[in-house]
C-alpha positions in Angstrom: 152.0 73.4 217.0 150.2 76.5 215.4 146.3 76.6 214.8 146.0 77.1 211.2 144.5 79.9 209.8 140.8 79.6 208.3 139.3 80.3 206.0 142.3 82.2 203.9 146.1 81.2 204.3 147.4 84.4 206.1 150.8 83.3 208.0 151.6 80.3 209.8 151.5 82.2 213.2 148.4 84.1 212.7 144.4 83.9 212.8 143.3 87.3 211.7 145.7 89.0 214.3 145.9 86.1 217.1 148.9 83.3 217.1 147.8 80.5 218.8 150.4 78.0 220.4 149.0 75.2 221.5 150.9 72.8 223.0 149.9 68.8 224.4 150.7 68.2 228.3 150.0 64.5 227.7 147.0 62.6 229.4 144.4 65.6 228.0 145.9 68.4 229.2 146.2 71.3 226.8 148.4 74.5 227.5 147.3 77.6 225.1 149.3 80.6 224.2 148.6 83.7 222.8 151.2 85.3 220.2 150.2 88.5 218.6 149.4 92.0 218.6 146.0 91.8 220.4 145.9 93.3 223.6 143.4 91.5 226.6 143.0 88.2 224.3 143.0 84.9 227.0 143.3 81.3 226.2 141.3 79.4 228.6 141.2 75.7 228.8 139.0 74.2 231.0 138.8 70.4 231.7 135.8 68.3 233.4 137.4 64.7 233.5 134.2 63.6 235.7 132.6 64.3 232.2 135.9 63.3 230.1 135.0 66.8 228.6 137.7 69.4 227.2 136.7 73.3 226.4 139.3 75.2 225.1 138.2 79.0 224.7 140.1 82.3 223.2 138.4 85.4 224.2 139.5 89.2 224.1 136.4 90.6 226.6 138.4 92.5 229.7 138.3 96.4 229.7 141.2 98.3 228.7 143.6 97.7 232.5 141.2 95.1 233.6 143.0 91.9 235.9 143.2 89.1 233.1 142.6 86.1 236.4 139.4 88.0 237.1 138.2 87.9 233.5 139.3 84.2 233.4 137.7 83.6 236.7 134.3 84.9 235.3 134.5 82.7 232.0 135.2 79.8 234.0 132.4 80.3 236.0 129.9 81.0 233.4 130.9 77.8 231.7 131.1 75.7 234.6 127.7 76.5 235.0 126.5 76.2 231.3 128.5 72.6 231.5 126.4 71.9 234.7 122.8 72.8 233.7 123.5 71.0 230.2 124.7 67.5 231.9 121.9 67.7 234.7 119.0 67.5 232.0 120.5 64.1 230.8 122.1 65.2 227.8 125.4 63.6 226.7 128.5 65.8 226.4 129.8 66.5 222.9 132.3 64.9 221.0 135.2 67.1 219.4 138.1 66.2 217.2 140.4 69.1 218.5 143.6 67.0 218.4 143.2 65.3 215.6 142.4 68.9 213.5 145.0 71.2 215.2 147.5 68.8 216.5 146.9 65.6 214.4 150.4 66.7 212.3 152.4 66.7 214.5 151.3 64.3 217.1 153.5 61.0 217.8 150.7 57.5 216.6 151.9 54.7 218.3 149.5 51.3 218.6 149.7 48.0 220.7 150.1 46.7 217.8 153.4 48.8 217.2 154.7 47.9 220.2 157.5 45.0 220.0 160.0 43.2 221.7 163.1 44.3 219.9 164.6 40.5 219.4 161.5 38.3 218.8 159.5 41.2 216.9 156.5 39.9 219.0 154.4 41.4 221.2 152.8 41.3 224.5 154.0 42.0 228.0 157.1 44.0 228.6 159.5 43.3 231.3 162.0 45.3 233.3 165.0 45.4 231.7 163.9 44.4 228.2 165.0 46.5 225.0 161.5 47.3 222.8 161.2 48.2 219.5 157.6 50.8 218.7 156.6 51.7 215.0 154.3 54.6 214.5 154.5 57.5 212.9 155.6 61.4 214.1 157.8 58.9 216.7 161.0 61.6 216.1 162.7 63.6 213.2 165.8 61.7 211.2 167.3 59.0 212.5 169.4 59.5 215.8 171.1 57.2 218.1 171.9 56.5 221.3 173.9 58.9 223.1 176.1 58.5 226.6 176.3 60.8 229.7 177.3 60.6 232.6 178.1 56.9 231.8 174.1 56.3 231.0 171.9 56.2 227.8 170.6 59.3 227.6 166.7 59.4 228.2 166.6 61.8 225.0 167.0 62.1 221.5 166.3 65.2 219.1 163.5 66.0 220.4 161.8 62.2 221.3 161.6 60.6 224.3 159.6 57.4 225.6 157.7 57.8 228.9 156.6 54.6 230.9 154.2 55.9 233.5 155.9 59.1 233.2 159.2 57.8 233.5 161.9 58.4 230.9 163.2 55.7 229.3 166.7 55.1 227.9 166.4 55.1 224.3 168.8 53.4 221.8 168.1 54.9 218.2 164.9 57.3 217.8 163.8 58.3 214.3 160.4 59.0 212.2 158.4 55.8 212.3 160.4 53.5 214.7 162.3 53.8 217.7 163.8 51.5 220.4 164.5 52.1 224.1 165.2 50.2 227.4 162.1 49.5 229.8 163.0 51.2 233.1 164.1 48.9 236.3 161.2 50.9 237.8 158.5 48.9 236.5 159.4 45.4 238.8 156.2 44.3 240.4 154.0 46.3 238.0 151.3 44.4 236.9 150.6 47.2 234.1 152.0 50.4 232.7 150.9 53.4 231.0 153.6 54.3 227.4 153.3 57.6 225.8 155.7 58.8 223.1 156.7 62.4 222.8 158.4 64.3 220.2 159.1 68.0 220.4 156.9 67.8 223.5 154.0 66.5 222.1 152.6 63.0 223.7 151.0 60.1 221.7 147.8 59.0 223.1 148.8 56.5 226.0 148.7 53.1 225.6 148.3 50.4 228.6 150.8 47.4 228.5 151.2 44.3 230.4 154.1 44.0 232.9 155.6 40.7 233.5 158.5 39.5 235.3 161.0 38.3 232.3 160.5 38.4 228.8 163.6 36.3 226.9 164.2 36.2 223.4 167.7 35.9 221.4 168.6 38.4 218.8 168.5 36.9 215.5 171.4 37.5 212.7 168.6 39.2 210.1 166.7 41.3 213.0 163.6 39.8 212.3 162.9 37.3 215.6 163.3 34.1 213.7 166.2 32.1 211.9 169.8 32.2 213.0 171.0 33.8 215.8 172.9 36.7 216.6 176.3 34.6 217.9 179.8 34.4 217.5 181.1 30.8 218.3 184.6 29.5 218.5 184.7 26.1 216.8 187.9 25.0 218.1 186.8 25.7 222.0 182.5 24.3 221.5 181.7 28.0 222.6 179.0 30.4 221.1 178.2 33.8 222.4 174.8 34.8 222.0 173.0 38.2 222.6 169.6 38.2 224.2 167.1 40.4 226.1 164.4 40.6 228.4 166.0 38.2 231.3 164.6 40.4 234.2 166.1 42.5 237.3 169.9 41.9 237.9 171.4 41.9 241.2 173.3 44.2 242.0 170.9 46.5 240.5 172.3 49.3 237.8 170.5 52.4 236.9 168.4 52.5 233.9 170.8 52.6 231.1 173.8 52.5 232.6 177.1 51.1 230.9 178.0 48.4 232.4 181.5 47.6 233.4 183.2 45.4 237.0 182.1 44.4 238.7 179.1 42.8 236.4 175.8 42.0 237.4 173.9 39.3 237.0 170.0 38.1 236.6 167.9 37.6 239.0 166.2 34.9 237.4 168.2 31.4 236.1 169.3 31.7 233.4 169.2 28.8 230.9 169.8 27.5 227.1 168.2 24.8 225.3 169.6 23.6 222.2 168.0 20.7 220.1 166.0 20.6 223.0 168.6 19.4 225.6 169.8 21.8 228.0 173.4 23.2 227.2 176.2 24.2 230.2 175.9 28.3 230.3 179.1 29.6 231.4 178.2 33.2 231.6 175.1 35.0 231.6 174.7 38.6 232.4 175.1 42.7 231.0 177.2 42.9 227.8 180.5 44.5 229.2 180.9 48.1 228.0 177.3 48.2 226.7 173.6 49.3 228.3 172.1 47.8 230.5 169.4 45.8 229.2 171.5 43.6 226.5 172.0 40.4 227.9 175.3 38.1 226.8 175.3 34.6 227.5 178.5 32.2 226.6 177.3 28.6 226.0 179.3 25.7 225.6 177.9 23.0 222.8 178.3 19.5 223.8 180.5 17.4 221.7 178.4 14.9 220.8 175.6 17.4 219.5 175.9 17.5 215.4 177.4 20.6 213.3 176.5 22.6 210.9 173.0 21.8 211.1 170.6 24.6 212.4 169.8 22.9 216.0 166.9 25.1 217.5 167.6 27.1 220.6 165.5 28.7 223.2 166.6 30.6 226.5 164.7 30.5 229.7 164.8 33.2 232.7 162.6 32.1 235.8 159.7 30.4 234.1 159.7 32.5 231.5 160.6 30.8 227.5 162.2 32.4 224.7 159.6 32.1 221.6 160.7 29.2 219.1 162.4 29.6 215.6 165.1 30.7 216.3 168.5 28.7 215.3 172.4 28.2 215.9 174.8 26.3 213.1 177.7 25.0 214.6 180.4 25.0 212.5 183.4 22.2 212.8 187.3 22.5 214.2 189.6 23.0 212.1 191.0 20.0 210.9 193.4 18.6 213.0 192.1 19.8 216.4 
């Protein structure tokens, strides 16, 4: 991301003779680079995070065949010891909006607020394992999704990637204002972690989020976390399969993002279904076959005397953990004569 040029538009890359690339390493740290035709010129940033204070200097001082560390060493020092003399009389430190004026374009904005779980549409803690959904802005360029190699999600995509603690995530789809990835395995036993989102290696400002053990919610038929769910049922057999997320670690454990094929996993945590509030037989819950890991199938068999085509309420449990309420499954009836 390029400084732009006051006061007069000259180019995109230069400020009266110096290009300045300045690039975010995430968590305050700035890297500046010097593009032109300016012999000597230095970008120096200096960080005090005892004083959460940021200078970031460009200077063109050193003699003609001077040693450029030597002329940065002497800047550093003079400032170190302007910053020092300034703080000891008491006085506060600054504030500067540097980001938000040379970087604010093209920074990823993500919020708590922005960050979801991909079936309910909720918020609140994450969970190892779970797929998330984060709207923002500057989140990636046009709309991309998910790639495999090496028999994993990839951990990027044009350009955006999703960091938890500094760990890559396995993303699904990436685009402008919304993306959706897989929490990383890593997290288990977590009781917080730290989200940044990068695009064209730029970082978001890092946001804190609760970690918790399981986090179940179904996938709905209209995405939105409420109303039907996601399932395909087989009247003749009393069978729905239903697509969920959020049920925890799985033994044995697969790598973040991994397809998953036999032998299959399976959670940690019990796994159950409630529907109209009684609990249903589960005859298989675990990884989607041939998909990431992270999307949780369960096969449920529905009780004959329960009635059909009626939306029953359903919830799914993993561990102590309870799938938010809403959500709904119509039964439809056998074909006549079976």
């Amino acid at each position: 991301m390029r400084r732009p040029p006051p006061p007069a538009p000259q180019s995109s890359s230069a400020w009266y003779g110096i290009g300045i690339n300045v690039e975010d390493q995430g968590g305050g740290n700035l890297l500046l680079r010097h593009l032109g035709n300016m012999p000597g010129t230095q970008a120096l940033f200096l960080r005090f995070a005892s004083l959460d204070l940021t200078i970031v200097t460009l200077f063109n001082m050193q003699p003609q065949g001077s040693d450029p560390n030597l002329a940065a060493a002497e800047t550093s020092r003079l400032l170190l010891e302007a910053v020092t003399n300034y703080t000891s009389a008491g006085r506060p430190c600054p504030t500067h909006d540097f980001f938000d004026k040379y970087l604010g374009a093209g920074r990823p904005k993500a919020s708590l607020a922005g960050v979801v779980h991909a079936a309910s549409f909720r918020g609140g803690p994450v969970a190892p394992g779970q797929i998330i959904t984060i709207f923002g802005e500057t989140l990636g360029g046009e709309l991309t999704t998910a790639r495999v190699l090496n028999g994993r999600l990839t951990t990027e995509l044009n350009g955006a990637r999703l960091l938890f603690d500094g760990l890559p995530a396995p993303l699904i789809y990436t685009s402008a204002n919304q993306l959706s990835a897989v929490v990383p395995y890593g997290l288990s036993g977590q009781s917080s972690t730290r989200l940044e989102v990068e695009f064209n290696g730029l970082r978001s400002d890092p946001l804190t989020l609760p970690v918790t053990t399981a986090a179940p919610a179904f996938f709905t038929a209209n995405a939105s976390g409420a109303g039907p769910v996601a399932a395909l049922v087989f009247p003749d057999a009393r069978v729905a399969v239903l697509y969920a997320t959020g049920e925890g670690l799985l033994a044995p454990l697969p790598q973040d993002g991994e397809i998953i094929l036999n032998p299959l996993p399976r959670p940690v945590l019990p796994v159950k279904v409630f529907l109209a509030n009684r609990e249903v037989p589960v005859l298989y819950a675990g990884p989607a076959p041939g998909l990431g890991a992270g999307l949780l199938q369960i096969n449920i068999q529905i009780p004959a005397d329960l009635p059909t085509q009626s939306p029953l309420p359903i919830v799914i449990e993993a561990g102590s953990a309870r799938s938010p309420t809403g959500v709904t499954l119509v039964f439809p009836p056998a074909a006549a004569g079976n």
